[in-house]
C-alpha positions, 0 to 999 in steps of 0.5 A: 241900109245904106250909109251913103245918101241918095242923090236923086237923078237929074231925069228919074227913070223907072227901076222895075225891082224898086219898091220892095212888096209891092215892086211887080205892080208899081209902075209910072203908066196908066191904062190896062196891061192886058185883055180881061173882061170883068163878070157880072152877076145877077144883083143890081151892084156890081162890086170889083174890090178886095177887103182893104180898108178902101174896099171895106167901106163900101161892102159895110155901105152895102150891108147896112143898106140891106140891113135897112131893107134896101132891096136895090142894095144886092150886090155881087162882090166880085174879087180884084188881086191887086198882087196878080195884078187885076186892076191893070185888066182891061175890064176894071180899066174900063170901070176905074181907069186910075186902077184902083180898087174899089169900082162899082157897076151900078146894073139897074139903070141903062146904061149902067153907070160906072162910079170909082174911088170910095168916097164918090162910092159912098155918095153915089149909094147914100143919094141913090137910097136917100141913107146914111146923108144928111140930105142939106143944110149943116149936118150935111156939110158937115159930114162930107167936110169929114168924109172928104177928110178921110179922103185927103189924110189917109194917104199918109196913115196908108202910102206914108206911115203903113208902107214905111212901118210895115211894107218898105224893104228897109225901116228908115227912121227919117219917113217912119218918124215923119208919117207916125208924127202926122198919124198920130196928129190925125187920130188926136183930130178925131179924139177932139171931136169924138169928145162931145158927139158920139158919131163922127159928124154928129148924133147920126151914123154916117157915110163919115163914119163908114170911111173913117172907121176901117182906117182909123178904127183899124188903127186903135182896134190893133187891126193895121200894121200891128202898130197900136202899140207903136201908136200909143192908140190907147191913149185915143180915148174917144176914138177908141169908144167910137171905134169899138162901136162901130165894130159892133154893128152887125153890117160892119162885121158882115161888111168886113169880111167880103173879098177879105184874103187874110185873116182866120179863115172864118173871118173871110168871105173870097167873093159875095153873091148872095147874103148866104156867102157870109156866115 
């Protein structure tokens, strides 16, 4: 690392080989790249993602549909490599013009409706089977409150913390302290509440929980970044309890593993077009 401070320029101006792992599909413009139409298959879901923590809450949604027998909940999981740069293809463009998986094609009503980012994803699923959301009222508020508190924090456990801790091609003490001193803040959040309610917004699993777990759950469970020690996570009592709970529902471990890429190769389902796909 450098012992000389940087001084940034008057008019920032994009270098292509900045940003260490992730330098080929960073870049300050939007809109597609090149000509790619998306498949469609046969279920009424259309799912274009990739098993990230963002992607899994949406597949574990799904799954726990189906396991309530929500027919309309079949889905087709199709796989978006974010490092080959698919999300920049026309297709996904057209479904998700910010370029981010997950993006959700809903082919049962005409026109189709496009829905994008995983928390509208978890509300679009939850009002359209009447699952998984208080339907007014406190409990309500109360779970969207938390759900849309993943929304705003994770960016620093993922975009702060995680790229800085395990991605950035350098380790900077100066940003790793800062975003491990705000995850840590975060995970003591959810420990206080966990202390008196056995779900995340109350005695009901919820899309809260479903957002909240792959990210935070992934945290305390050793899943992410190989920092739980760093973390100190065990010290999350509550969380952990939540966390190790959740990760026993059969839908959350079937959920878990679709358009997974890394993993031990048992754990990992590339694509999912029919429930048969995931052992």
């Amino acid at each position: 690392m450098s012992d000389v401070p940087y001084l940034p320029p008057r008019v920032w101006s994009w270098n292509r080989d900045a940003g260490g792992k992730f330098a080929n599909i960073n870049r300050p413009t939007a809109g597609a790249t090149h000509d790619k139409d998306l498949p469609c298959g046969r279920h009424p879901m259309q799912l274009y993602s990739l098993g990230t923590p963002n992607g899994v809450k949406v597949t574990v949604m799904l799954e726990e549909l189906l396991a309530l027998g929500h027919a309309g909940a079949e889905y087709d999981a199709w796989l978006i490599d974010i490092n080959a740069g698919d999300q920049f293809g026309s297709g996904f463009v057209g479904i998700n013009p910010n370029s981010k998986i997950p993006a959700l094609l809903d082919t049962s009503v005409a026109p189709a409706v496009r829905v994008f980012e995983s928390g509208s994803i978890l509300v679009y699923l939850a009002e359209k089977f009447g699952a998984f959301l208080p339907e007014s009222g406190q409990a309500r508020a109360e779970c969207l409150s938390w759900l849309f508190w993943q929304m705003g924090s994770t960016p620093y456990v993922g975009g702060g913390f995680g790229h800085f801790y395990a991605y950035a091609p350098e380790k900077w003490e100066y940003p790793i302290n800062r975003f491990a001193m705000e995850v840590k803040r975060q995970l003591d959040v959810l420990d206080r509440n966990l202390a008196t309610r056995r779900y995340i917004s109350g005695d009901e699993y919820t899309v809260a929980d479903m957002a909240i777990h792959p990210w935070y759950g992934g945290l305390v469970l050793a899943n992410l970044y190989n920092s739980a020690e760093f973390l100190d996570v065990a010290w999350y009592r509550n969380l952990v309890r939540w966390a190790t709970e959740i990760a026993a529902r059969p839908a959350v471990q079937r959920g878990r593993r679709v358009n997974r890429t890394s993993g031990p190769e048992g754990e990992r389902t590339r694509e999912r077009h029919d429930a048969a796909d995931i052992p």
